[in-house]
C-alpha positions in Angstrom: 22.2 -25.8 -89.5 23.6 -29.5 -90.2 23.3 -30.1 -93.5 21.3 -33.3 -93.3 19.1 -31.5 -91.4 18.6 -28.9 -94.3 18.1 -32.5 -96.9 15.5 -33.5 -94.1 13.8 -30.0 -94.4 14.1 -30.0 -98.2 12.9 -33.6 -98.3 9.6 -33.1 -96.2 8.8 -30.1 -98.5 8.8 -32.1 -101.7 5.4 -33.4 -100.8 3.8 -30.2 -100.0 5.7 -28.3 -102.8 4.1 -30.9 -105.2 0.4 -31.3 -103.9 -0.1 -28.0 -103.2 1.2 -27.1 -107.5 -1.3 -29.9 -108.7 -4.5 -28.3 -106.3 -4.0 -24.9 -107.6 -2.8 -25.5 -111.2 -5.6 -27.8 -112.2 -8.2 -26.8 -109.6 -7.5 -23.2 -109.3 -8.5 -21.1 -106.5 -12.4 -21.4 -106.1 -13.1 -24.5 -104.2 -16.4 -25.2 -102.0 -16.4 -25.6 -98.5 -15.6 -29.6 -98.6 -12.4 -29.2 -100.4 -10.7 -26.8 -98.2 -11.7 -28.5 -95.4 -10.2 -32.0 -97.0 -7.2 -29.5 -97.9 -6.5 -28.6 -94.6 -7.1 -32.3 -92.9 -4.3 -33.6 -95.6 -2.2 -31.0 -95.0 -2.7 -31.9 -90.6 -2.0 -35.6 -91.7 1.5 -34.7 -93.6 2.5 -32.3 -90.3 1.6 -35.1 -88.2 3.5 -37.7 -90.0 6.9 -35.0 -89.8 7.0 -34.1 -86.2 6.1 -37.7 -85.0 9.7 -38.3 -84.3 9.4 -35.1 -81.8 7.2 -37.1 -79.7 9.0 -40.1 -79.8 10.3 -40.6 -76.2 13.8 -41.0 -75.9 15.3 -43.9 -73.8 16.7 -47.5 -74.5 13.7 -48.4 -76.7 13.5 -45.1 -78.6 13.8 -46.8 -81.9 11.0 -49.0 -81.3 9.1 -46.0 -80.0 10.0 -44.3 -83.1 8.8 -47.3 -85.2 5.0 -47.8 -83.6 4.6 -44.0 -83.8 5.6 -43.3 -87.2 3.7 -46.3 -88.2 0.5 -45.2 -87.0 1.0 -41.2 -88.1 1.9 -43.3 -91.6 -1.3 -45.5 -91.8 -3.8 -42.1 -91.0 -1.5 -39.7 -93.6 -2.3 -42.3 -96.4 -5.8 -43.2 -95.7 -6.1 -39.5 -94.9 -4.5 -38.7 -98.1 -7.0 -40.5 -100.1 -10.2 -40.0 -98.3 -8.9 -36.0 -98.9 -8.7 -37.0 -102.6 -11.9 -38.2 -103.1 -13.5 -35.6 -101.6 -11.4 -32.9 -103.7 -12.7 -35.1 -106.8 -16.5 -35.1 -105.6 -16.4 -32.0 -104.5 -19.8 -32.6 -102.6 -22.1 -28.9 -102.4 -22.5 -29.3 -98.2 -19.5 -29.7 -96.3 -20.7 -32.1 -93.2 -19.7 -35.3 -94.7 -16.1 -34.1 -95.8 -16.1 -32.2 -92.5 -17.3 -35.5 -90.5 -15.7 -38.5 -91.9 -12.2 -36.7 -91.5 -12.8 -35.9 -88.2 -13.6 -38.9 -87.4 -10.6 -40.5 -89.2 -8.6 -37.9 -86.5 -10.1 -38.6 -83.9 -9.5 -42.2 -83.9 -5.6 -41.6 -85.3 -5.7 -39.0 -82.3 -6.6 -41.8 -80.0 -4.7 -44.5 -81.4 -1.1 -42.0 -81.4 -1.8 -41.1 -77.5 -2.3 -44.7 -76.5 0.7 -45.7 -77.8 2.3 -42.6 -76.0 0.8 -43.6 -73.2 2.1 -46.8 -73.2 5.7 -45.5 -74.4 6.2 -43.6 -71.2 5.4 -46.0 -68.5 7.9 -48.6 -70.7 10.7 -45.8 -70.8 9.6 -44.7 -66.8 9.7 -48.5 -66.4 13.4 -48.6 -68.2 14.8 -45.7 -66.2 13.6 -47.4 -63.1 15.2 -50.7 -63.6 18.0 -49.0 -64.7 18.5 -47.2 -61.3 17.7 -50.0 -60.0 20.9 -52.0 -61.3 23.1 -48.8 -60.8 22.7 -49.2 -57.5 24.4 -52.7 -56.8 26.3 -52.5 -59.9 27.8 -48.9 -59.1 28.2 -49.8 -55.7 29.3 -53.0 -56.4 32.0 -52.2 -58.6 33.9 -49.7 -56.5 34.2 -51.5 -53.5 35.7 -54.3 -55.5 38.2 -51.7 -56.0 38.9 -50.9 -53.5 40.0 -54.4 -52.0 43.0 -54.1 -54.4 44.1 -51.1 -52.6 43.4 -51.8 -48.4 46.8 -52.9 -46.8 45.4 -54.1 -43.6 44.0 -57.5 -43.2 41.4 -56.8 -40.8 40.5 -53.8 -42.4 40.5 -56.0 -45.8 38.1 -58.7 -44.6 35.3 -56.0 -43.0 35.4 -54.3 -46.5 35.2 -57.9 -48.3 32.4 -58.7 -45.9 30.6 -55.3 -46.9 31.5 -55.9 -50.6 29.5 -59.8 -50.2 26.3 -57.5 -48.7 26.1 -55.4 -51.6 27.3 -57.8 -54.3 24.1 -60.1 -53.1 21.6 -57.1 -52.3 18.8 -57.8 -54.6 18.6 -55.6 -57.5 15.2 -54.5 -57.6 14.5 -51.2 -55.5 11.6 -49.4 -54.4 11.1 -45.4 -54.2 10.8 -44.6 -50.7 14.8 -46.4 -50.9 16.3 -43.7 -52.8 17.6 -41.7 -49.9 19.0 -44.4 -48.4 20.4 -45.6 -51.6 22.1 -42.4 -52.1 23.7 -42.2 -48.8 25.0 -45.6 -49.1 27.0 -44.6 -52.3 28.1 -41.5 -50.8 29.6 -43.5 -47.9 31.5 -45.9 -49.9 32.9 -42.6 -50.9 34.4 -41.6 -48.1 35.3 -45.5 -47.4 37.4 -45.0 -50.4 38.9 -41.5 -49.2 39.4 -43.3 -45.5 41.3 -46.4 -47.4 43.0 -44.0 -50.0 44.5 -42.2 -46.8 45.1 -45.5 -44.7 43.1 -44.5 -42.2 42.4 -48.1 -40.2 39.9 -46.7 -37.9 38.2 -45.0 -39.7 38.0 -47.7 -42.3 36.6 -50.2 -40.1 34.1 -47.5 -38.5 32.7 -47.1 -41.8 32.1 -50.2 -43.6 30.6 -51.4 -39.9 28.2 -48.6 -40.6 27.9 -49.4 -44.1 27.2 -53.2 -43.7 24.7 -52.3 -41.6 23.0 -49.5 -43.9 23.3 -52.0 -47.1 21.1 -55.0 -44.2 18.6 -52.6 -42.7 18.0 -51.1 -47.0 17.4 -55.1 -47.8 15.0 -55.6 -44.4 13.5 -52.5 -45.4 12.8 -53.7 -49.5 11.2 -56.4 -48.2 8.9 -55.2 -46.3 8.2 -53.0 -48.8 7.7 -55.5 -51.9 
């Protein structure tokens, strides 16, 4: 184990470590009902608060993810922390209000932390969509730009600078049901690049004919589908 994760680990506990010496050394062991159940909602608050960054999504905007979550498992710890208080102080003989008020306080943190879950995974789904969706023409693109450095023939050179223009102007934004398509384009600029690499003139210009054509019917086809 890293040793800043062992200061992380060590750092959580401090909290507990402390709360948990002041309950039992100035309150001892015989609480009523209320106060355990206030114990254990602070204690659920602090857990909360330390795994939030578990369920922080990861992606581009993780940070800011990581920000909103934390923020709200920070806002229910403390008011959590001192609604727990008060109760521990009281010390009321019937359990229902400390028992209903803090689940209550849950519930709507509960709420509130899946929301903005919720709403974190369609922005990173929405992320790793448009960043396919830029891979695509940028990938694509990139090695058939390439590869015009490398074709000897000139009539073979302007059929792949024809088929880099397609691509190049293709419009970025893609659509699902493209994907196979997509795919198969990039794997055929592959073996436009293996037919160039070996000089192969026909089989250069049979390909990026079949290619220009893939890259026009996948543009047809996205708009009919947008």
């Amino acid at each position: 184990m890293k040793k800043t994760s062992i200061l992380w680990i060590i750092l959580d506990l401090i909290f507990l470590i402390i709360f948990n010496v002041v309950f039992f050394v100035l309150g001892g062991v015989e609480h009523s009902a209320s106060v355990w159940i206030s114990y254990v909602f602070i204690h659920f608050a602090y857990l909360m608060l330390i795994i939030t960054p578990i369920l922080t999504r990861k992606g581009k905007s993780s940070a800011v993810f990581g920000f909103s979550l934390y923020s709200i498992s920070s806002v229910y710890f403390f008011v959590e922390l001192i609604t727990g208080v008060i109760f521990i102080l009281i010390s009321p003989d019937s359990y229902k209000s400390a028992l209903l008020v803090q689940l209550i306080i849950a519930g709507f943190y509960g709420i509130i932390l899946i929301s903005n879950m919720i709403a974190n995974e369609r922005t990173a789904d929405d992320e790793e969509k448009r960043k396919y969706e830029i891979s695509y023409v940028k990938d694509a693109s990139a090695k058939l730009k390439g590869m015009l450095d490398v074709v000897a023939d000139k009539e073979a050179k302007r059929k792949v600078e024809k088929l880099y223009d397609a691509v190049y102007s293709s419009p970025v934004k893609s659509h699902p049901n493209l994907a196979q398509m997509e795919n198969r384009i990039l794997q055929s600029i592959n073996e436009l690049d293996e037919a160039i690499y070996e000089g192969n003139k026909d089989n250069i210009m049979s390909l990026a004919n079949s290619l220009l054509s893939a890259v026009n019917e996948r543009n047809m086809r996205l708009k009919s589908l947008n």
